[in-house]
N, C-alpha and C positions, 0 to 999 in steps of 0.2 A: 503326581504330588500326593495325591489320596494315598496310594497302593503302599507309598514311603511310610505315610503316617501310622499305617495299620500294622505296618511291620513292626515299625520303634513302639507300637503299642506291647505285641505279641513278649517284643526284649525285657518292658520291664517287668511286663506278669511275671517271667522267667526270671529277669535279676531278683526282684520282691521273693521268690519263693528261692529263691537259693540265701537271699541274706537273712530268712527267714527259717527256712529247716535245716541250714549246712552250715552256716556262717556264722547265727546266735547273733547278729548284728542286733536285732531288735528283740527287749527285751519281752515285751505281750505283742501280741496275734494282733493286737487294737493298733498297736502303733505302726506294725508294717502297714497294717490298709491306712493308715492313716496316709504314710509315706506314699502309698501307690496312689492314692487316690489325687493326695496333692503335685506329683509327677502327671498324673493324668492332665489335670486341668493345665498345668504350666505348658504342658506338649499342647493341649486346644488352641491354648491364647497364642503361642506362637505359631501354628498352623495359620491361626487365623492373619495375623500381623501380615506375613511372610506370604498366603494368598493373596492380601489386599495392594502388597506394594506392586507382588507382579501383575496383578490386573490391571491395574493404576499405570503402571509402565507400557503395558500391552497396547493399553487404551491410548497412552501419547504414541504409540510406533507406530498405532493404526491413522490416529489423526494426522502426524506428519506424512505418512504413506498419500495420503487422499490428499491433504495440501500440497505435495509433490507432484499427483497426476492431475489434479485440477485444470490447469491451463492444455493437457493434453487430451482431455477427456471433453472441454468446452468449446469445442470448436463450432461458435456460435456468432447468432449477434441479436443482442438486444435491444429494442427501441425503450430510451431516455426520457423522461420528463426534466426541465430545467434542474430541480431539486434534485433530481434521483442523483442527475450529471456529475453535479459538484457536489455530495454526498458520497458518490462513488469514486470519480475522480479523484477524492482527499484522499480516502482510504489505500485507495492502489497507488499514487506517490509514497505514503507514508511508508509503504512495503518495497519499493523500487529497488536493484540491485546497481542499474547500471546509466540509465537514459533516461532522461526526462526533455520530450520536444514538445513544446505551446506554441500556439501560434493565436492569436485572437485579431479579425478582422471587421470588427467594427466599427464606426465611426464613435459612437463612445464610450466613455470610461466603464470597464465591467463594473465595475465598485457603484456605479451611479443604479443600478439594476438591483442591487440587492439589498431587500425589503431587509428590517431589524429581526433578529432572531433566524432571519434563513438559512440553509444551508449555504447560498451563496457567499452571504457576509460571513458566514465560520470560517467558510474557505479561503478568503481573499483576507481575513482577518491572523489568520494561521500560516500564509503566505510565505512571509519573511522568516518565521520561525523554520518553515520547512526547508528551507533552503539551508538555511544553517544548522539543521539537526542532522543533514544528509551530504555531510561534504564529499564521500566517496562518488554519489552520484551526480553525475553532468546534465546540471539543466539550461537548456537553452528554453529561446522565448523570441517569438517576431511577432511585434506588435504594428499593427497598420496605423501609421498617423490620421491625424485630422484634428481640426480646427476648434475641436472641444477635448484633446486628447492630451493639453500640454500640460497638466498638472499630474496628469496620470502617470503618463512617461516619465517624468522628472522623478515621481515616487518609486517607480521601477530602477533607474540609474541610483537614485539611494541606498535600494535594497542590496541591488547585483554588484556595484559597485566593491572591489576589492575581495570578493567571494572567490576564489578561482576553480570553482565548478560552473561556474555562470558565465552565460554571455546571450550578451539583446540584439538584438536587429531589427531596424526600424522600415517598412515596406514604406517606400512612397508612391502613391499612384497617381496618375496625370489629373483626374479630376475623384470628387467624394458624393459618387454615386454611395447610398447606406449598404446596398448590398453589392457584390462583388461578385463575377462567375468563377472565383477562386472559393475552394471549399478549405475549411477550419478543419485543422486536423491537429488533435493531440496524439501521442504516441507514448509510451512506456514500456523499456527495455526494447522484447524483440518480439512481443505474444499480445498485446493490447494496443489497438487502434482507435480513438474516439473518433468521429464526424460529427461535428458542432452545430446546432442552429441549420441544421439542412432545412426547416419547414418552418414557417412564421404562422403565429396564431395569438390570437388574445385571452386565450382561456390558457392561464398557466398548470390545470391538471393534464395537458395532452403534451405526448410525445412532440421532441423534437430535434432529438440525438439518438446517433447510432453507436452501441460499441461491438465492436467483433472481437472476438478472441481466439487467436491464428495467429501463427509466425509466419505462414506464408503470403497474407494479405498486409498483416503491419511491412514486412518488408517492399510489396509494392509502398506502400502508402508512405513509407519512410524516402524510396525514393519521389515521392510527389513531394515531399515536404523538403528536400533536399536542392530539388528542379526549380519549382515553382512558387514554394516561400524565400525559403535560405540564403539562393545563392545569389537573387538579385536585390535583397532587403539589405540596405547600409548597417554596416557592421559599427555599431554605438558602443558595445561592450564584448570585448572576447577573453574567456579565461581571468576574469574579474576585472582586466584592466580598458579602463576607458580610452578611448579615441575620443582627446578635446575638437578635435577636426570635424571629423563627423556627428559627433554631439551638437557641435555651432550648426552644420547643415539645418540639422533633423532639428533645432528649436528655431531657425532662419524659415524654415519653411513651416512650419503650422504657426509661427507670428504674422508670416505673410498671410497665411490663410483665414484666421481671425480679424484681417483688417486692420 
């Protein structure tokens, strides 16, 4: 780009002195340098213009290049803090191309866990919004009933309801031990695996999620979600539409459970 500039420089000292000794174009010596010098400056400013867009473009090819190789250069796993989870969590749905699989099995409402201003409540508060800013992408959701869970779920069949990216399934399990030997697994596309709530602690700055990032572990992990959540949780919502049958089940059974 330089070596260009310096040439069209060399042309117009040469155009300037031929409109100048052979041409008679200008009538005093003052007014050619005037001409050259004002050709000079307008050739800078457009150098300059004309360097900065392609830098500027250079700089987006390189950034998409690197957020391209990103998930294959990370073949990693990080330990979560609650916040970090659903901070991170938000961010990589908002980006999803294709999958979104939740699975939350505790006995109760996640909504009931998150303090005002947390990352939890933005998340769970942005919820609904995400579901419908993303209709190309299929979220599924298995939520484990229990006896403090009915108000929750009911808020979920509202959301998913009618969406046809969505669909719920409701786990029921014979009795409501709080923790479960079934492990919480979020999943996104086919390169990010969450493991949720693996370590119970009272100190909310310590780790207690895992995410990897590997397509060849999410696809284990997809079939665990697939085995072991999915295919024995009552299908309450598929493809936006409800099953009144199995809705009556899944609110039959956590009414009995509340007594």
């Amino acid at each position: 780009m330089l070596e260009i500039f310096v040439i069209v420089i060399e042309v117009i000292v040469l155009a300037a002195n031929i409109l100048w000794e052979h041409l008679g174009i200008f009538v005093t010596r003052e007014s050619a340098f005037e001409w050259f010098v004002a050709s000079q400056f307008t050739l800078i400013f457009a150098y300059m213009f004309i360097r900065c867009r392609l830098d500027k473009l250079q700089s987006n090819d390189v950034r998409k290049l690197i957020q391209s190789l990103k998930p294959l250069l990370t073949h990693n796993a990080t330990v979560l803090r609650q916040d970090e989870f659903y901070s991170d969590f938000r961010e990589k749905i908002a980006h999803a191309k294709f999958t979104i699989d939740i699975s939350h099995l505790e006995t109760f409402s996640p909504a009931d866990e998150a303090l005002p201003g947390s990352a939890t409540q933005k998340y769970y508060d942005e919820f609904k919004k995400l579901i419908r800013s993303r209709p190309q992408v299929r979220f599924r959701r298995v939520e484990r009933i229990s006896s403090q869970k009915l108000r929750w779920i009911e808020s979920l069949v509202r959301v998913m309801a009618g969406q046809a990216n969505c669909s719920l399934a409701c786990l029921i399990t014979a009795a409501e031990p709080r923790k479960l030997p079934t492990m919480s697994v979020q999943l996104i596309d086919n390169d990010i695996t969450y493991l949720v709530a693996i370590t119970e602690h009272t100190e909310a700055h310590l780790a207690r999620d895992l995410r990897i990032c590997d397509p060849a572990a999410t696809e284990v992990w997809l079939t665990y979600y697939e085995l072991m959540l999915w295919r024995d949780a009552v299908k309450v919502i598929e493809n936006g539409n409800v099953d009144q049958d199995a809705l009556a089940r899944v609110r039959a059974e956590m009414a009995e459970r509340q007594g």
